[in-house]
KEVEX-562951 format. One record per residue (C-alpha): residue number from 1; residue in three letters; y, x, z. Coordinates in nm, 4 decimals, padded with zeros to 6 digits. Example, Ala and Ser with C-alpha at 12.3 -4.5 7.8 and 13.67 -1.06 7.14 Angstrom:
BEGIN
num; residu; yy; xx; zz
1; ALA; -00.4500; 01.2300; 00.7800
2; SER; -00.1060; 01.3670; 00.7140
! end
This chain:
BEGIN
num; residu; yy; xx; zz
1; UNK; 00.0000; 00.0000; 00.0000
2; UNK; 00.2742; 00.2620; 00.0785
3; UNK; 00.2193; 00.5034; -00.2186
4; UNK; 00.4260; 00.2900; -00.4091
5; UNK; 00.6966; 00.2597; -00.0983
6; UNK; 00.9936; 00.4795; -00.1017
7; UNK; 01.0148; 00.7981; 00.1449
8; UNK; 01.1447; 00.7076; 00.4724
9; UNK; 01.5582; 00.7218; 00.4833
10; UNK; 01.7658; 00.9824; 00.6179
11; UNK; 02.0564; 00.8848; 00.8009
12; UNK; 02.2098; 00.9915; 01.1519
13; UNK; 01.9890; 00.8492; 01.3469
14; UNK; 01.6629; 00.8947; 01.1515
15; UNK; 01.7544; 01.2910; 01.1425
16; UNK; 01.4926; 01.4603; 01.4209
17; UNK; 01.7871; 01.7223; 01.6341
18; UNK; 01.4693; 01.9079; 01.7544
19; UNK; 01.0777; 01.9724; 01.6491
20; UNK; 01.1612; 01.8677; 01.3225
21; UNK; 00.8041; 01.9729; 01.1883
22; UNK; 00.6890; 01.7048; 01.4285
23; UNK; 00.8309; 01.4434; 01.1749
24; UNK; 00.7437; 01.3502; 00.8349
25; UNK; 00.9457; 01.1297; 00.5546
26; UNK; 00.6118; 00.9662; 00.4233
27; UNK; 00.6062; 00.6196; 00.4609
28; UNK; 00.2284; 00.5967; 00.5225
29; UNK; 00.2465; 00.7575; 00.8452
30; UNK; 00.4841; 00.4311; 00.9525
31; UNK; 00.2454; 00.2097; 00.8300
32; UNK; -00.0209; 00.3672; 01.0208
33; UNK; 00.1502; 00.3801; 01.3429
34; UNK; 00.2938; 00.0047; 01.3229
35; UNK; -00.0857; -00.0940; 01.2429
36; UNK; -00.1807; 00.1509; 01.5509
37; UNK; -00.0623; -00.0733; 01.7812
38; UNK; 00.1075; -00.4556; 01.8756
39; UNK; 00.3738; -00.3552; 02.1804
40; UNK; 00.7447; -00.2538; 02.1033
41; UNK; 00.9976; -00.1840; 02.3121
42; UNK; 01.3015; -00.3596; 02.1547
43; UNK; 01.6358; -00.1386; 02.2681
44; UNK; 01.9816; -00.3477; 02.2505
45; UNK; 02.3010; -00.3667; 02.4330
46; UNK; 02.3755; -00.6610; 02.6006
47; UNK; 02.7573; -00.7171; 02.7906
48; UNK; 02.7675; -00.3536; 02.7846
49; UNK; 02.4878; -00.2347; 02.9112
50; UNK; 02.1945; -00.0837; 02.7791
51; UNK; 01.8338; -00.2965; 02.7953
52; UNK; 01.4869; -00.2132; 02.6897
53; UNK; 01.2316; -00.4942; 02.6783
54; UNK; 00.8619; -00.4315; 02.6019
55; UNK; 00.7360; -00.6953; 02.3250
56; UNK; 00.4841; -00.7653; 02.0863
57; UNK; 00.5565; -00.7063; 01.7029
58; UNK; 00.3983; -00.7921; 01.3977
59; UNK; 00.4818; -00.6545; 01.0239
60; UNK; 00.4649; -00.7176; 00.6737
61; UNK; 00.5233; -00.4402; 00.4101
62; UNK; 00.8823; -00.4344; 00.4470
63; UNK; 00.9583; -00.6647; 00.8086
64; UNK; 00.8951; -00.5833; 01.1262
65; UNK; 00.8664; -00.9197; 01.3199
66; UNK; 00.9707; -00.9797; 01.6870
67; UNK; 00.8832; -01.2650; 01.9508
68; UNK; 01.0274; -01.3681; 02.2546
69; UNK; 01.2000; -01.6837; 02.4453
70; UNK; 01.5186; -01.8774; 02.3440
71; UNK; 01.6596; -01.7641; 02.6868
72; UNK; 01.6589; -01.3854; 02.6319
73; UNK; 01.9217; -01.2483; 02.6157
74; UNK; 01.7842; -00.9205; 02.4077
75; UNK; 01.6674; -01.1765; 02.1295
76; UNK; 02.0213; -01.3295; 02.0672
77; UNK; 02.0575; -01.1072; 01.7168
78; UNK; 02.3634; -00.9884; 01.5696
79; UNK; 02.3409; -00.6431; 01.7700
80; UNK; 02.2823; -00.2997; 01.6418
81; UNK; 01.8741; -00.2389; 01.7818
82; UNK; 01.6540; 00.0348; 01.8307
83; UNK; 01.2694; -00.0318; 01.8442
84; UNK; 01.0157; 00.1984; 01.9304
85; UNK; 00.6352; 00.2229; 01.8739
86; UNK; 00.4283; 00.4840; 02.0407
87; UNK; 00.0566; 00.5881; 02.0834
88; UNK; -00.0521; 00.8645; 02.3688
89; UNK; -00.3541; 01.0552; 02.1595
90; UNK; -00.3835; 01.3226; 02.4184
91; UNK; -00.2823; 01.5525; 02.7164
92; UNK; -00.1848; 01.9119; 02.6463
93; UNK; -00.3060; 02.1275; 02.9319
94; UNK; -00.1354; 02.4623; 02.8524
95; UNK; -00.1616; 02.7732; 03.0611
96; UNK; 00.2608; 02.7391; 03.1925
97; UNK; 00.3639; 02.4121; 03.3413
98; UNK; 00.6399; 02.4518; 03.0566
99; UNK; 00.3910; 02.4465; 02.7922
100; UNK; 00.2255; 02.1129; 02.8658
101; UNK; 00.2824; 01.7964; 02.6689
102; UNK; 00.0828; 01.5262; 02.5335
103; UNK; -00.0427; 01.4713; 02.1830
104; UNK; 00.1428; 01.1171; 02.0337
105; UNK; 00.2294; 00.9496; 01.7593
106; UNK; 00.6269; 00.7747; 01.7571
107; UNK; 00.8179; 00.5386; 01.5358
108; UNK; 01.1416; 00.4531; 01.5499
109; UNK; 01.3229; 00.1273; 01.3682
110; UNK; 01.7007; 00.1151; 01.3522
111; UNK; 01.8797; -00.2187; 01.2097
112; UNK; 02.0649; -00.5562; 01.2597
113; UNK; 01.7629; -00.8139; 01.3272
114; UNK; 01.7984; -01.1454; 01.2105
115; UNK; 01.6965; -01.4212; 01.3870
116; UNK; 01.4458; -01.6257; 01.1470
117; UNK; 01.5902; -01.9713; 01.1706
118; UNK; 01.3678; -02.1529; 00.8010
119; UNK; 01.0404; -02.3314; 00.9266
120; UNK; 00.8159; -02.1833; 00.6831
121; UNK; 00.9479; -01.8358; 00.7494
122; UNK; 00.9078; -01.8959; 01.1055
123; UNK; 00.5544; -02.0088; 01.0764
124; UNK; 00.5000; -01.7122; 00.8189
125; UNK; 00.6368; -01.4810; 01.0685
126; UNK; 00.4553; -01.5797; 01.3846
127; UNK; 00.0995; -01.5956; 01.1415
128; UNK; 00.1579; -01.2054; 01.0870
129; UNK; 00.2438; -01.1414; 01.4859
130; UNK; -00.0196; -01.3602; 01.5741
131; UNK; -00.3043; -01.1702; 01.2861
132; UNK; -00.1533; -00.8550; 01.3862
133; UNK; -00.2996; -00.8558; 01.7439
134; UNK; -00.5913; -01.0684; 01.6999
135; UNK; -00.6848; -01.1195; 01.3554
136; UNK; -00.8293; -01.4749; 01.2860
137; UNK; -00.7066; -01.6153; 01.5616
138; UNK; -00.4289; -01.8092; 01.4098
139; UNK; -00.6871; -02.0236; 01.2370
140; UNK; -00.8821; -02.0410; 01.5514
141; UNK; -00.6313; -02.1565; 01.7632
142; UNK; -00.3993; -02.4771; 01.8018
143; UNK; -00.0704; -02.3237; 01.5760
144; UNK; 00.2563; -02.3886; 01.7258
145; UNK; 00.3993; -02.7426; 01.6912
146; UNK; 00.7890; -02.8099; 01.6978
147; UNK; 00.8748; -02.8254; 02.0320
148; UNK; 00.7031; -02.4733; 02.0235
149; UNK; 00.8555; -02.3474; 01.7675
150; UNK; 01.1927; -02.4668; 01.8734
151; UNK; 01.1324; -02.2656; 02.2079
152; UNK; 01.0875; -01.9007; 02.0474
153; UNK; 01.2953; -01.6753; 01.8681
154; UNK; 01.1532; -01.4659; 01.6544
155; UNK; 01.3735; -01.1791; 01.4972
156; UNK; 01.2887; -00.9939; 01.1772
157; UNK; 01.4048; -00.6244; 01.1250
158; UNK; 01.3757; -00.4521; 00.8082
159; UNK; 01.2103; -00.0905; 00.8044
160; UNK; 01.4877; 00.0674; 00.5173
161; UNK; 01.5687; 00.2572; 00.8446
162; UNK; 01.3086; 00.4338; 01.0313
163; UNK; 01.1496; 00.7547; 01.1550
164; UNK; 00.8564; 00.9007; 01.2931
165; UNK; 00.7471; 01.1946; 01.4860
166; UNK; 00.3470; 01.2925; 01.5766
167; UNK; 00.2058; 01.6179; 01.7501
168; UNK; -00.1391; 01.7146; 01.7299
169; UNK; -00.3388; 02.0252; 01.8696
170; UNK; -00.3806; 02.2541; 02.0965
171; UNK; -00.1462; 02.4117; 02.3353
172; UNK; 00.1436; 02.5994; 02.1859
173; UNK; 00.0683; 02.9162; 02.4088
174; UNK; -00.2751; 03.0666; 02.3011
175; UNK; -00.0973; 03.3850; 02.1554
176; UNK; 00.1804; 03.4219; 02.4108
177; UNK; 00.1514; 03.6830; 02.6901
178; UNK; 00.0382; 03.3839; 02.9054
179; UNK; -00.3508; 03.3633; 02.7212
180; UNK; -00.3759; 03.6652; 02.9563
181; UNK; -00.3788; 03.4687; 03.2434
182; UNK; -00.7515; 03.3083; 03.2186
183; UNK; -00.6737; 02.9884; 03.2628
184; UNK; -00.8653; 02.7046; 03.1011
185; UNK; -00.6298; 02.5456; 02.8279
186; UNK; -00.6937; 02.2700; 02.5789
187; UNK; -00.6404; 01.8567; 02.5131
188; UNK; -00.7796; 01.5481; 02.6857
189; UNK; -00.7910; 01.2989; 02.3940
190; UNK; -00.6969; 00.9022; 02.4999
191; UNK; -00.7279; 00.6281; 02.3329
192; UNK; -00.6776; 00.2552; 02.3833
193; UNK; -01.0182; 00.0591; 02.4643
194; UNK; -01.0200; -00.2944; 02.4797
195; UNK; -01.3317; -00.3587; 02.7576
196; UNK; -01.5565; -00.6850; 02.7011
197; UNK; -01.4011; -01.0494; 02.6982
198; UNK; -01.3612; -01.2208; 03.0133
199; UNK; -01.3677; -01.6237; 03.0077
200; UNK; -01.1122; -01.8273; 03.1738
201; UNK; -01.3041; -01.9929; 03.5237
202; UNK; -01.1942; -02.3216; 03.3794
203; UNK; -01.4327; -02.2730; 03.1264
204; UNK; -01.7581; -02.3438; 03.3776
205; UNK; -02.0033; -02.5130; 03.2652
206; UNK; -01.9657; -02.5034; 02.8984
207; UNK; -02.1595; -02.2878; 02.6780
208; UNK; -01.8926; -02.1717; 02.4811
209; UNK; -01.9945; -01.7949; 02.3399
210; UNK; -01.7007; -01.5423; 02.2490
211; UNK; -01.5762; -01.6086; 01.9103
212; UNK; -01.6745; -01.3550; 01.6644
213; UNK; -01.3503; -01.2130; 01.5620
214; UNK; -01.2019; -01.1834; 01.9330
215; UNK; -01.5390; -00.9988; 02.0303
216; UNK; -01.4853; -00.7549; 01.7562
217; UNK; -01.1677; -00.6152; 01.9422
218; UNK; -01.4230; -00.4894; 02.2217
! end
């Protein structure tokens, strides 16, 4: 899908200051992370002060998609945003405290969301969050009816603007004067793992078995 995408953009903000080897202009590695993962953390300013709200996403080839409640007040639109995505792939256990890191992989969305306000946009929108973080449940599930729908704000931000950053490896001091030292040195991969469904108690005594497509996320 993203051969035929554009290289990311380079503005300001996409710019890495520091470890700029870390980052990468190719759009693929975007899609990757976005499809890594289903919690943002959407970054706005609201009365003048800064707020960060963790959030679930979903995203088409060009949108990044955004839920939350009516009442918040980091969903109101119309506000310069920064959203971040990011996925801990390991510990770096170097020899010198100042060595250690972890092993990650980081996007970052700049843009002016816009608050998705047509029905079958809304709908649309919601399918691809919904898909994103448990595919077939939308047709599984009761979909939203109006009062629902008229309860949520969902907020659409393009990706024209966007960078990412990943490390990978080993420790960065193997060939300093610290490998003298003889201390053990290396990575401790992570990973998310989703553990086996557990049913709602209300669901006692009926012999309702896990759904296919939510047991394959386990």
């Amino acid at each position: 899908m993203s051969s035929s995408l554009p290289a990311l953009s380079t503005t300001p903000r996409t710019r890495l200051g520091r470890m700029k080897k870390r980052g990468t202009p190719d759009r693929a590695v975007l899609d990757e992370i976005l499809a890594a993962g289903f919690l943002c953390h959407l970054g706005v300013v609201v009365d003048g002060y800064p707020m960060v709200v963790p959030t679930v996403y979903g995203v088409t080839q060009d949108t990044l998609y955004l839920h939350g409640s009516v009442a918040s007040p980091s969903l109101g639109g119309d506000a310069e945003v920064c959203v971040t995505v990011a996925h801990l792939d390991g510990i770096v256990v170097a020899r010198s405290v100042f060595e250690h890191g972890i092993n990650y992989r980081s996007a970052m969305i700049f843009g002016v969301p816009r608050q998705v306000t047509d029905p079958d946009e809304k709908l649309l929108g919601l399918r691809c969050l919904v898909e994103h973080i448990i595919p077939g449940q939308w047709d599984y599930a009761r979909q939203p009816n109006r009062k629902e729908l008229a309860a949520s704000t969902l907020l659409a931000l393009s990706l024209e603007e966007a960078s990412v950053k990943v490390r990978t490896g080993p420790p960065d001091d193997g060939e300093s004067p610290d490998a003298a030292l003889g201390h053990w040195a290396g990575v401790v991969p992570a990973r998310l793992v989703f553990d086996e469904p557990v049913r709602d108690p209300l669901l006692a005594g009926l012999d309702l078995p896990v759904p296919p497509h939510i047991r394959r996320l386990s």
